[in-house]
N, C-alpha and C positions, 0 to 999 in steps of 0.2 A: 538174517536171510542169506543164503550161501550162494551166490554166483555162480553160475556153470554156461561153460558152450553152448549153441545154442545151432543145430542146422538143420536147414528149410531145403527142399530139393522138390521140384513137381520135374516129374517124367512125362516128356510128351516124343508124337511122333515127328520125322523128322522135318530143325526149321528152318525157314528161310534163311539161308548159309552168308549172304548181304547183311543180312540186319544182326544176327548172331551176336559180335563183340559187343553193337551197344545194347541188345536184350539184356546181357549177362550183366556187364553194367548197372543198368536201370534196374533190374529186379534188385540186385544186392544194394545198391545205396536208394532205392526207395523201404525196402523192409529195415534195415539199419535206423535210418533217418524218423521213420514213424514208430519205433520199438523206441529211439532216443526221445522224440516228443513227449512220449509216455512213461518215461522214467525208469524204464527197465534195460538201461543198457548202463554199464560200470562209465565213468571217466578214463578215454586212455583205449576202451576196445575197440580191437582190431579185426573187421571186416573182409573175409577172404571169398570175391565171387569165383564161381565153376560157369563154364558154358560149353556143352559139347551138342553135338547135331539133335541131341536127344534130349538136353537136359537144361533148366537151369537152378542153378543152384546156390546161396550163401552159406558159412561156418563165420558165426558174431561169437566174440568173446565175452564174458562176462556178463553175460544175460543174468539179471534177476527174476526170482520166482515170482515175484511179487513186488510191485512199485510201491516205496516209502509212502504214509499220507500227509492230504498236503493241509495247512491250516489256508481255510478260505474265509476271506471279511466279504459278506453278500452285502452289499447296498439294499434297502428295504423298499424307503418312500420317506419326505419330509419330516420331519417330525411335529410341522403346525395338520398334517394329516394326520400322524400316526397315534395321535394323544390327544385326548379332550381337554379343555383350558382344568379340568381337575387333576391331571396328570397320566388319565388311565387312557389305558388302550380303546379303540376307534375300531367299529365290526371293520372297517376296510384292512388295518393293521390284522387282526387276528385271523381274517379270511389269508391274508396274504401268507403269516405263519402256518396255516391248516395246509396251504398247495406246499409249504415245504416238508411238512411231517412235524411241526411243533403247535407250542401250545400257550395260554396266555401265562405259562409259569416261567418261559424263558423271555418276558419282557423285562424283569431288572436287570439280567445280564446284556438287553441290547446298547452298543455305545453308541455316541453320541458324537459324529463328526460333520466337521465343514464341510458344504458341499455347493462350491459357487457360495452365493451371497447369504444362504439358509445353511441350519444345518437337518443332515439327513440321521435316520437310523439302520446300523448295519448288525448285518447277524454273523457272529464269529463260528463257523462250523470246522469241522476237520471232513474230511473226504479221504475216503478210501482208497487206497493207490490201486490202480487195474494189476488183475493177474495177469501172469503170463498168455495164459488160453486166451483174454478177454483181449490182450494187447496185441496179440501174437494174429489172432484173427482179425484186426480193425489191421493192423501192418501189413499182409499177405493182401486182402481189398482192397487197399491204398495204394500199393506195389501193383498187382496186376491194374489197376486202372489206368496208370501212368507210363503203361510200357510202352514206348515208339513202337507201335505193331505198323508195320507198315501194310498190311493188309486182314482185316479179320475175316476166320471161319466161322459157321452155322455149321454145330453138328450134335446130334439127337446123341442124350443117354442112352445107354440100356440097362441099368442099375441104378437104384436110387431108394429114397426112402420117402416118408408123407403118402398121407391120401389124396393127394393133389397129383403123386407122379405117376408116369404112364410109360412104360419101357417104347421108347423109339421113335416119344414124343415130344417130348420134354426135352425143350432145344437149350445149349450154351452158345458162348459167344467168344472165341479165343482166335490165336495167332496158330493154330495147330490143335488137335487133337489130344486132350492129357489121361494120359494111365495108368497115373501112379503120384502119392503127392507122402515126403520123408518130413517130419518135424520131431526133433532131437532136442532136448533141453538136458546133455548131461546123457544119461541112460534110459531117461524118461520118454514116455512118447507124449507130446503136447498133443489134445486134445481140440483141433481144428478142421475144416473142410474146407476145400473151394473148389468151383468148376466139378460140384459133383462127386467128389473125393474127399475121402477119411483119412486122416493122417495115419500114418504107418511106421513100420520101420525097414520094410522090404523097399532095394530098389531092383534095378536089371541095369545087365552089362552089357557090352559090344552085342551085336545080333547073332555073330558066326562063332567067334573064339571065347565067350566067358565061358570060364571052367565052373561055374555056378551060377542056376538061376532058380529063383533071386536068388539076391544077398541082400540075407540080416544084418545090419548095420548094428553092433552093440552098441556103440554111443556116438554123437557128435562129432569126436576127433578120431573115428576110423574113416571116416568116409571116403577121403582121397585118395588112403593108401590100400583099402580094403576094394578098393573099386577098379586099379590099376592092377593088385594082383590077383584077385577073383574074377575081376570082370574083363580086364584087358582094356580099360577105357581109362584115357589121362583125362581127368573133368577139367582141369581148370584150362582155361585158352589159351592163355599166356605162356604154359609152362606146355604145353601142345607145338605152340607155333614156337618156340625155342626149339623143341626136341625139331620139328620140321626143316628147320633153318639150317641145325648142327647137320642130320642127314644130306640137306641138299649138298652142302658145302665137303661132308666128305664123298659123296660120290661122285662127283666133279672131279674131287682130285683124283680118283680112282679111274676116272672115263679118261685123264690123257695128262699131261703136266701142262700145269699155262690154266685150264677150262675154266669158266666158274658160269655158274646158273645165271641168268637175267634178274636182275633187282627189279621185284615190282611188289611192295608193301599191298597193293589191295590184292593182285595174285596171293600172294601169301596169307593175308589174313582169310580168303573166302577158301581156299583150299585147306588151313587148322579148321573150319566151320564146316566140313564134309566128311572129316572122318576124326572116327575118336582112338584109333592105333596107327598113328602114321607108318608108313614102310616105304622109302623113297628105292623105288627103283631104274635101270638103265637103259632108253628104250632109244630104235636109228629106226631110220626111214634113207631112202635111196640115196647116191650124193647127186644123180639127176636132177634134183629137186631145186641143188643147191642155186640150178640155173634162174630160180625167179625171185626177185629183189627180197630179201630177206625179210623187212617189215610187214611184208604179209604173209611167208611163214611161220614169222612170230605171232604175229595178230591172229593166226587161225590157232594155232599150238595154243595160245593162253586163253582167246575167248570161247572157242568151242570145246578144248579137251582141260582145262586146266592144266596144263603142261608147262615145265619150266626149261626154254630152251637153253642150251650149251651154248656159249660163245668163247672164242679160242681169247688169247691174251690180248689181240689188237680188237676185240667187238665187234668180232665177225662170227657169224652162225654157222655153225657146225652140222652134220647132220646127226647128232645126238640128244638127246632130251631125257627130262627126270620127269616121271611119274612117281604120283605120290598116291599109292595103294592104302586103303582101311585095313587090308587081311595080313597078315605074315605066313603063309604057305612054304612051311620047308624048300618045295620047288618053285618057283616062280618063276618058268618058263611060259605056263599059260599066262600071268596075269599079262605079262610084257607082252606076250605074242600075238595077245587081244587087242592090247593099246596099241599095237604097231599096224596089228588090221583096221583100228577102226583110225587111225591118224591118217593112209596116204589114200585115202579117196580125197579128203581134206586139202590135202594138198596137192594132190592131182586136180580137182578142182581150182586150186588158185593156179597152177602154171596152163592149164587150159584158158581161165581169164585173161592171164599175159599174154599168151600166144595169140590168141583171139585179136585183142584189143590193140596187135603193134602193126596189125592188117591196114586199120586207115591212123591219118596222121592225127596228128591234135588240129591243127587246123584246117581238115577239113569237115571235123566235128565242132566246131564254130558256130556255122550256122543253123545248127541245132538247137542252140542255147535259147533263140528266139520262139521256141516250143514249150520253154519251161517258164512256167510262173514263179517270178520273186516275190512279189508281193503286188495286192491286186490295187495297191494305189500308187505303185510304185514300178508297173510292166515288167516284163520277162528280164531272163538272167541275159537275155542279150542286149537290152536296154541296158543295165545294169554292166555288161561289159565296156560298153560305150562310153558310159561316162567315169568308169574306174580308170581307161583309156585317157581322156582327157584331162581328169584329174591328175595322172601319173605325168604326163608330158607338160603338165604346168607347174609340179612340183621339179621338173629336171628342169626345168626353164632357169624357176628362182635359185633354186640352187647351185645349177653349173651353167648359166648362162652360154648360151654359143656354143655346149657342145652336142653337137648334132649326133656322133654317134651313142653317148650318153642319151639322149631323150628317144631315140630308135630303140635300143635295144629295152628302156624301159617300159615304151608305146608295143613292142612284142610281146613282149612278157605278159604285160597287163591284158593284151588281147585273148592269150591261151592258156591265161590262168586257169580260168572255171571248164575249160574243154573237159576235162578229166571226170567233170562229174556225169557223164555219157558213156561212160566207161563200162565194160562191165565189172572190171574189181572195184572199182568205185562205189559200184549198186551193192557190191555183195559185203563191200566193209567201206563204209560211210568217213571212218576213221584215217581211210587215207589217202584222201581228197589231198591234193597238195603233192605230197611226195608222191602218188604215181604218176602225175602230171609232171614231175623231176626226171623223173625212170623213160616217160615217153617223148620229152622234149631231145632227151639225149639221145636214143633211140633214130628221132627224125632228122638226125644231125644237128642243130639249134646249136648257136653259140654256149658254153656252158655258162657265162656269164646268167643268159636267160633262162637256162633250165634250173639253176640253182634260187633265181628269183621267184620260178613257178612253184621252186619247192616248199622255198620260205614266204609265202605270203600271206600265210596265215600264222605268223609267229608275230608277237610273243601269243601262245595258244593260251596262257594262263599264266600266273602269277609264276615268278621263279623264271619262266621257260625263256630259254637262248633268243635273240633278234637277228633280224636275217645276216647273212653272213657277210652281205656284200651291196655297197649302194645300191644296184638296181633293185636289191631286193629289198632293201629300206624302201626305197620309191613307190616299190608296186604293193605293199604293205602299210605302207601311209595310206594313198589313196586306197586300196580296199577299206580299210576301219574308215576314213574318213567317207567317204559312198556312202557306207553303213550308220555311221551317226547321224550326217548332216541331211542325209532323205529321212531316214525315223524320226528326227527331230520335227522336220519340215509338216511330215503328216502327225503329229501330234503324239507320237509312242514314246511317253518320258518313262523313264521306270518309275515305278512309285514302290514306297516303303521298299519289302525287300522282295520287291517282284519286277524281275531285267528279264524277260521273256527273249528279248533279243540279241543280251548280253552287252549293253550300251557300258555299262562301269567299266567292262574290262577293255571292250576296245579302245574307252578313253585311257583307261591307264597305256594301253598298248601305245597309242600316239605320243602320249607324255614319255613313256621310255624310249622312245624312239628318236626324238627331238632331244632331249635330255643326256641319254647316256652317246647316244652320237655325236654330240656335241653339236647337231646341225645346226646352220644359221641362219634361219627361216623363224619365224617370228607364229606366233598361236595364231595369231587373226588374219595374217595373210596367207596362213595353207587353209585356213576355214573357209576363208572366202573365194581362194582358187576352186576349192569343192561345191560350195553354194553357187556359183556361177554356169554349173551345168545341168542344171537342176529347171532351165525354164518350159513354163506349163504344165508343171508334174506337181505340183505347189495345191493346195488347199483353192489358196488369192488367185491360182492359173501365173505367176508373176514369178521371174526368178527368187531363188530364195537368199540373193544376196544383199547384205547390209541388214540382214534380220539374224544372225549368229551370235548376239548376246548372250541369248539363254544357254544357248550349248557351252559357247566360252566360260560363263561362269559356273556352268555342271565338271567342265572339264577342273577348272582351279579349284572346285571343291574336291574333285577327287584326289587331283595334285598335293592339297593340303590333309588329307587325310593319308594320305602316300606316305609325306614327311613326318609324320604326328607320330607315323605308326615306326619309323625308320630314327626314330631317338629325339628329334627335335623337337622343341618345345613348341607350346600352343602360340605364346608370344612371339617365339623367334620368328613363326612360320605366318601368324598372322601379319607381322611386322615389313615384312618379304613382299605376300602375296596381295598387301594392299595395295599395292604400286600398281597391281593387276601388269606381270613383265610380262612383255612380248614373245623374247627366246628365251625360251627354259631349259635353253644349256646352259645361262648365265644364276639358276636358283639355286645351286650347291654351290659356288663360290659368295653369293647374297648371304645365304646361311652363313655360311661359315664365318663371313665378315660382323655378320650381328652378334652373331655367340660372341667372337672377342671382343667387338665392342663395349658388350653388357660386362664384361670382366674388368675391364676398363675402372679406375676410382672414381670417375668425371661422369659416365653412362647414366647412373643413377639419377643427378641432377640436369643435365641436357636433354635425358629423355623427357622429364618433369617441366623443364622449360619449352620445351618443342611444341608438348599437346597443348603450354598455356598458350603458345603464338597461335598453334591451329584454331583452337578454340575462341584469339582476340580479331582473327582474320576472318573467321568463320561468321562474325555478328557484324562486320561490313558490309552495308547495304548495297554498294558498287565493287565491281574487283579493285583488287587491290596491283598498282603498276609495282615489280620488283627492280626499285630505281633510285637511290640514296644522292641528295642534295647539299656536297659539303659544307655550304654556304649557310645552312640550315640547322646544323649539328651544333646547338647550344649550349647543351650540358655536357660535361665530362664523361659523364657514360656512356654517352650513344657516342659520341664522338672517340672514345675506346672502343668499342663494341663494331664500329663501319673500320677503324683502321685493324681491328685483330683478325674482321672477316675478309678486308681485303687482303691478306697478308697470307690467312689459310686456305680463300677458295680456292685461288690457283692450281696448287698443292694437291687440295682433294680432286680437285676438279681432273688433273693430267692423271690421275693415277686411277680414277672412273676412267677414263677414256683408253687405256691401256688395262683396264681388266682387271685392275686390282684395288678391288672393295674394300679388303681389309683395309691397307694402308690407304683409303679414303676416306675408311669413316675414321680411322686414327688423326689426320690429319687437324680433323673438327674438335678433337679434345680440348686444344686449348681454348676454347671459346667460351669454356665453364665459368672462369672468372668473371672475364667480361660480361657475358650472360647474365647472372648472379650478380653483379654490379646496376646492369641495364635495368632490371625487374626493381634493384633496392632502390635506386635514386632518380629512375626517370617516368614519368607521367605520361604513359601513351593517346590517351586523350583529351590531349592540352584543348585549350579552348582557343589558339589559333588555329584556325584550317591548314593553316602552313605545313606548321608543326607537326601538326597530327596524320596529316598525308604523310610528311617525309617519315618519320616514327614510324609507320607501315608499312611503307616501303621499304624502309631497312628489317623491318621484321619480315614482311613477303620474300626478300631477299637472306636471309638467317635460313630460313625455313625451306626454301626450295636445294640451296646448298647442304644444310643436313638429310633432305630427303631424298637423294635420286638415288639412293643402294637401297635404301629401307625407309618405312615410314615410323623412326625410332618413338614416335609416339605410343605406339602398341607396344614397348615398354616399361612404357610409366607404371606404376603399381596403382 
């Protein structure tokens, strides 16, 4: 059987340009994937998906006509069922032959295998490998079943076949509307339907410019190129948003030297999912314009026209922009002259919001906030400012103790943070909340210390994203996430599975980065409870919510521990750390790093092993244990080695914990291996004097509290 190419194309109208790359995606490696179940794909074939506003499409290589067949052993039934104690067959056996198509002349050939404690009889058959048509059609059902459609049509044939159809009745059920469906095996047309459609070998090209419609595809491997020079349409996405990218970047250089287009990967991928002939063109709008904060004539430029603005060498907006055209018109004076008409109402719109909006202050939009619901068990966004307010001013407290102009200018910030969402740019782009509140605190003259805090207070906005830039604005960014987790928490809104309605995972990472990469010296559990403390009678209990922040605490160190897991450190190292449950998690990167060299250590392997056995001999003490060694008590030469090698290294580790360097702390405890290892081979921790057996745990309670205050080197152990 001869291998050949093999491509599936369905033509539909045009689709949702969001979902686009992973359609194209999903159609090619679900058709791929169920043609390989089926045994018609070579070892080694290579899978090339298309996606354009119209289309999608795979080219598999190595498609077989016809899947190999396969030898099948069928299990039957017992064999104290399947044969009478004369040896012959049983009507249950022969009925059960008859549902497969045999007969009582293939019972000597049945064997005779174990099956459990009996044995059973099985029937050796060979099976048929599926054809193409038959594999290719169950692939194509599989494939569209599975596509991420993020939204399905209802829409009536008007062609069809059966005495059942009824032209303009007879409903489908897709992601768009299909008109056309290509299956190519070679030069062959495969012999398949779906959504209503007969395979073919006609497709169609661009709507305006193909110099042919259709186009007959002779085989499989014309299709990309036959379609780009007949049709004018580059199918594949990939090689689309390349050609996109090369254009943005030479008309940039052509619009001035220094320019280049704004980097935005989901701009660029929805704009390849809109047209199938890119033509980047050069289009200005006034420099008047230039007068209103640039992120909102970016933000209208790319959310309402898809437009990639110019920004000069230092990342500042120009009044220039790249349109990315479907057509190529010799003259493209109309297409520009269109986009340049339909872009400044757009922007005349947003410098009317600005102008509008610098009329009253931020603070005297304040008490407005008291009109807007935050959450209805939780009061208005001016409640809500209040206590992000006092939270802010008691985070300045522990942190810069005594200074007054420090916790003022953080207690402003925090007050005129949310003003901005009163706004009207605000209303009309949701997105930039924060920074126009930056734009109008400076505006009202405001320190810029505080206008930069109003900017950043909602940083980090997502994984990757910059922290505020400047203490106040860590301060007023603490307590907003913290407001935000430690009221949701209080009224019961945890996330479950993978549903954060509220965004709780990310604003606790946002705290853990904040405390962490700041290196600030504020401890987890006392800015939790600075936050729980403003919180009384808002509570479920009606009770402040303070001294109840376990469950948060320990939501937060799971995400901390998943932070690290993901960031190269090991499961061990990180559970070894976060046992200790630390306080300030600017100290967890130096913990880390101290355990990794630890574990490298010759000695690690057995002290860690020693560690969990003392956890584990302290663990089954029915009273605690005092950490308190009685020299007068030290009998045997081992423990009597074991109190003078730890008195000798605590110190050691001990000064070099207290000055911040863990590494050389836990290094300190190596030599205790011997000793260790000695203590376990020669001395009996539970002598049958009381004496004895007290002091013996005390000196283990004391072993064990000195290898643990970096890490709990137990977690370890293998």
């Amino acid at each position: 059987m001869s291998a050949k190419n093999l491509l599936v194309e369905l033509f539909v109208e045009e689709l949702p340009p969001k979902a686009l790359k992973k359609l194209g995606e999903a159609f090619a490696s679900g058709l791929v994937a169920a043609l390989r179940a089926q045994g018609l794909v070579e070892e080694g074939a290579v899978v090339t998906p298309y996606a354009s506003p119209r289309r999608l499409a795979a080219h598999v290589t190595g498609v077989l006509p016809r899947a190999a067949d396969k030898a099948v052993s069928q299990k039957l039934m017992p064999v104290a069922v399947a044969l009478d104690a004369g040896g012959q067959p049983t009507p249950a056996l022969l009925k059960k032959l008859s549902a497969l198509g045999a007969d009582a002349s293939v019972v000597p050939q049945l064997q005779r295998k174990p099956d459990g404690k009996a044995e059973a009889l099985f029937l050796d058959t060979t099976v048929a490998g599926a054809t193409l048509a038959e594999g290719l059609q169950k692939a194509l059902d599989e494939a569209l079943a599975k596509l991420p459609i993020p939204k399905v049509m209802t829409y009536q044939l008007e062609t069809g076949e059966g005495a059942d159809f009824q032209p303009g009745w007879t409903s489908v059920h897709f992601v768009r509307p299909a008109h056309g469906l290509v299956a190519l095996h070679g030069a062959d047309v495969v012999p398949v339907s779906v959504l209503g459609l007969h395979a073919g070998r006609d497709t169609h090209g661009h709507r305006f410019e193909a110099a042919a419609d259709p186009i007959a595809l002779p085989d499989a491997d014309a299709y990309a190129e036959l379609l780009e020079r007949q049709g004018a349409v580059i199918a594949s996405f990939d090689a689309r948003r390349a050609e996109i990218a090369r254009q943005l970047q030479a008309a940039a250089a052509s619009a001035g030297q220094g320019l280049k287009p704004i980097e935005d990967d989901a701009l660029l991928d929805e704009v390849t999912a809109l047209v199938e002939r890119p033509n980047v063109l050069l289009g200005r709008f006034e420099q008047a314009f230039l007068d209103v904060p640039q992120e909102c004539l970016i933000l209208t430029m790319k959310a309402n026209q898809k437009y990639f603005p110019l920004l000069d060498a230092a990342g500042k907006l120009t009044n220039q922009f790249l349109i990315v055209s479907n057509i190529r018109p010799q003259d493209p004076s109309a297409v520009i002259g269109g986009n340049e008409r339909v872009v400044r109402p757009r922007l005349a719109d947003a410098k009317f919001f600005f102008d509008q909006d610098r009329k009253k202050t931020l603070a005297s939009r304040v008490p407005g906030l008291a009109r807007v619901v935050y959450h209805n068990k939780l009061g208005t966004q001016g409640e809500r400012v209040e206590r992000v307010r006092a939270i802010a001013r008691a985070l300045a407290e522990l942190w810069r103790a005594g200074d007054a102009a420090f916790a003022q200018q953080a207690d402003q910030a925090a007050e005129l943070a949310k003003a901005d969402l009163l706004t009207d740019m605000v209303g009309e782009f949701p997105e930039l909340q924060g920074v126009m509140g930056g734009y109008y605190a400076r505006h009202d003259g405001l320190p810029g210390a505080v206008a930069e805090a109003i900017e950043d207070h909602y940083r980090p906005r997502f994984a990757g994203d910059e922290l505020p830039r400047s203490d106040v604005g860590v301060v007023v960014a603490l307590a907003d996430k913290l407001e935000t987790l430690v009221g949701l928490f209080g009224i019961g809104q945890l996330p479950t599975g993978d549903k954060d309605p509220f965004a709780l995972r990310r604003h606790a990472l946002g705290v853990i980065r904040m405390l962490i990469e700041r290196r600030l010296p504020l401890g987890l559990g006392e800015v939790l409870e600075a936050a729980a403390l403003v919180f009384p009678g808002r509570m479920p209990t009606q009770t402040p919510f303070s001294g109840s922040t376990a469950a948060l605490q320990a939501f937060m160190l799971e995400r901390l521990a998943g932070s690290l897991r993901e960031s190269g450190y090991t499961a061990q190292e990180v559970d070894a750390v976060l046992a200790l449950q630390p306080q300030r998690l600017a100290d967890v990167p130096q913990r880390l790093a101290a355990v990794r060299a630890f574990a490298a250590l010759p000695e690690a392997e057995s002290l860690a092993a020693a560690n969990k056995r003392v956890g584990n001999i302290l663990r089954k003490v029915e009273t605690p244990v005092e950490a308190r060694v009685d020299a007068a008590l030290l009998k045997e030469p081992a423990e009597a080695a074991l109190a003078q090698a730890l008195q000798a290294a605590a110190p050691q580790a001990d000064a070099a914990f207290e000055r911040g360097d863990y590494t050389a702390s836990l290094q300190a405890l190596a030599v205790l291996k011997g000793p260790v290892d000695a203590f376990f081979d020669g001395v009996m921790v539970n002598a049958d004097d009381p004496a004895l057996r007290a002091n013996r745990l005390g000196l283990l309670a004391t072993l064990h509290a000195a290898m643990n205050r970096v890490a709990d080197l137990s977690r370890l152990a293998a």
